[in-house]
N, C-alpha and C positions, 0 to 999 in steps of 0.2 A: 523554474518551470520544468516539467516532465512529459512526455509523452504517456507515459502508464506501460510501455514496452519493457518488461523486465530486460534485462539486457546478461542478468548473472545469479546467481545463488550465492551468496556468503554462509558463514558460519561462525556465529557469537561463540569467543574465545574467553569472557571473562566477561563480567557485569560486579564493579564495581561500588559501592556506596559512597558518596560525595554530599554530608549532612543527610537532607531529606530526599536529595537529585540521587542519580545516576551517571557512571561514567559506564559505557556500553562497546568493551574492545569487539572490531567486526574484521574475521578473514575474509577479505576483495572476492575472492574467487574465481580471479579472471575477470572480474570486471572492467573494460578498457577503459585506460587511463588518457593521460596520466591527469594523477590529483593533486592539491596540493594545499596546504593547511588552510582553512575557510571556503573550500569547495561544498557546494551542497550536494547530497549523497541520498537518495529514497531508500528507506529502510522497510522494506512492506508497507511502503507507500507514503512512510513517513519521512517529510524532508529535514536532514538533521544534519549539521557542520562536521567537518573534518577536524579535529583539535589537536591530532598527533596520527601522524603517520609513517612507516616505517616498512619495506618489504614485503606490499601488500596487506599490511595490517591496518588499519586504520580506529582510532578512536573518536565517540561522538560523546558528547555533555549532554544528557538529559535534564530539562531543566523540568520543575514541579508543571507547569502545562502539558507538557509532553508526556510525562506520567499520568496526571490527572485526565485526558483526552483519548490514551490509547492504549493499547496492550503490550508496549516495550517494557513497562514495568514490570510483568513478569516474564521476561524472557529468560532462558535457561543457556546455559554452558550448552553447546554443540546442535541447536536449535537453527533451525535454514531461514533465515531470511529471504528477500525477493531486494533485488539491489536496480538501480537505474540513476547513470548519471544523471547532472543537469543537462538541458538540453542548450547545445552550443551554436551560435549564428550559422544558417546555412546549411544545419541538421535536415531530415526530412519531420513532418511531422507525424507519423504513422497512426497515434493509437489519438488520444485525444487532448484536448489544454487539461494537462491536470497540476493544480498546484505543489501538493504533496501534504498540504494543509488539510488534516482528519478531520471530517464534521461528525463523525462519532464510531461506535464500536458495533457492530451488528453481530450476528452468530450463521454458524453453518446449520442446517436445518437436516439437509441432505446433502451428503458429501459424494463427491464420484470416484470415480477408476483413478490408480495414478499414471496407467499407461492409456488409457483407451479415453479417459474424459468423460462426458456425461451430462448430465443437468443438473447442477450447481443451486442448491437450493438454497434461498440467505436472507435470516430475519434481517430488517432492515430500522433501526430506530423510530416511536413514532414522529418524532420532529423532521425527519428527513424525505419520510415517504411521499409528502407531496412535492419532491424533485424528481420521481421517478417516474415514469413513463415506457408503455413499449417499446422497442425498439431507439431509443435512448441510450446513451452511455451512462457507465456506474465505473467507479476505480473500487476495486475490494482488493485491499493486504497492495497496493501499487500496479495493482495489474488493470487495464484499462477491456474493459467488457459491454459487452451489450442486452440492453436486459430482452427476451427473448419474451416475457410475462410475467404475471402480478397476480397474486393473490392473495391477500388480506394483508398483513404486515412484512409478505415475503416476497421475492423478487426469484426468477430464474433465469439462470443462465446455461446459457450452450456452449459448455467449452470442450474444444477441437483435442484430440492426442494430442498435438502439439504445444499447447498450454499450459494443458496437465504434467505434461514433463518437463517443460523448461521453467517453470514457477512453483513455487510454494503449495498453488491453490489444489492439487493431487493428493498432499500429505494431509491435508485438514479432514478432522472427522467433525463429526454432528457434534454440536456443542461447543468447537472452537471459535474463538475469537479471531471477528475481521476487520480489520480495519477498513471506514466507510468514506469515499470522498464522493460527494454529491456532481452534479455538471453545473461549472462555476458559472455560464452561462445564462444557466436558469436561476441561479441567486440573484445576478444581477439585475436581470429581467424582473424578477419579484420586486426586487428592490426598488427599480424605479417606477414600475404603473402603483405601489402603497404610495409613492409623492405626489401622484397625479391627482 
């Protein structure tokens, strides 16, 4: 479990091939530890195992889900990640319950400033869009957000200078790939009034 509070920036050292998977080496970047092998680890938003660790290095196993679900499959040599531990008993809970679990890929429509912030524009899947809501939380790439409005298949958000620079979501232009986690809340909620 995550809060969606980036907590560090990493930097993909190497993306290896493992058959059809991926082995995905990530520099920590200051991320506060300590970790330690079968740690879960949010990768822009993606929660993924610890397999080898060494000196702030850490390696994750992508498995054919984890490809098939999200955009780490193409991730590049010296590409910034958005990192955030698991969340530890006693923690505060700051941003929102987010799993780390992608419910799919949406795109940046309108991208912002990477100092000043802006209004985050972001297609959002059609399977997913009836989880969003005004004023509502959305996790994009791990970062835990509030959607600000709606309209047609796309979602805005208001992100502060502050977000813009300490996450990923500053460097993304129109056309890049997000990673989407819906409010796990409102799943379950669907879930139980279809049994009623």
């Amino acid at each position: 479990m995550f809060t969606g509070l980036v907590q560090a920036q990493g930097t993909v050292l190497a993306v290896l091939p493992v058959g059809r998977e991926r082995r995905l080496r990530v520099d920590l970047g200051g991320l506060p530890g300590p970790f330690r092998l079968g740690d879960s680890i949010a990768l822009s938003g993606v929660c993924c195992t610890v397999v080898a660790l060494a000196d702030g290095v850490a390696d994750f196993h992508l498995s054919t889900e984890t490809l098939d679900r999200t955009w780490l499959g193409q991730a590049q040599v010296g590409q910034a990640l958005n990192l955030e531990g698991a969340l530890r008993a006693g923690e505060p809970l700051g941003g929102h319950l987010v799993q780390g679990h992608v419910d799919g890929v949406g795109a940046v429509v309108a991208a912002i400033d990477a100092a000043a912030g802006g209004d985050l524009v972001a297609r959002v899947p059609a399977d997913l869009q009836r989880y969003c809501v005004e004023k509502g939380s959305i996790t994009l790439d791990g970062v835990s957000l509030t959607i600000a409005g709606m309209q047609g298949d796309t979602v805005r958000i208001a992100v502060i200078p502050h977000t813009a620079q300490v996450t990923t979501l500053g460097r993304k232009c129109a056309g890049d790939g997000l990673h989407v986690e819906v409010d796990v809340i409102a799943k379950y909620v669907e879930r139980m009034l279809a049994a009623l």
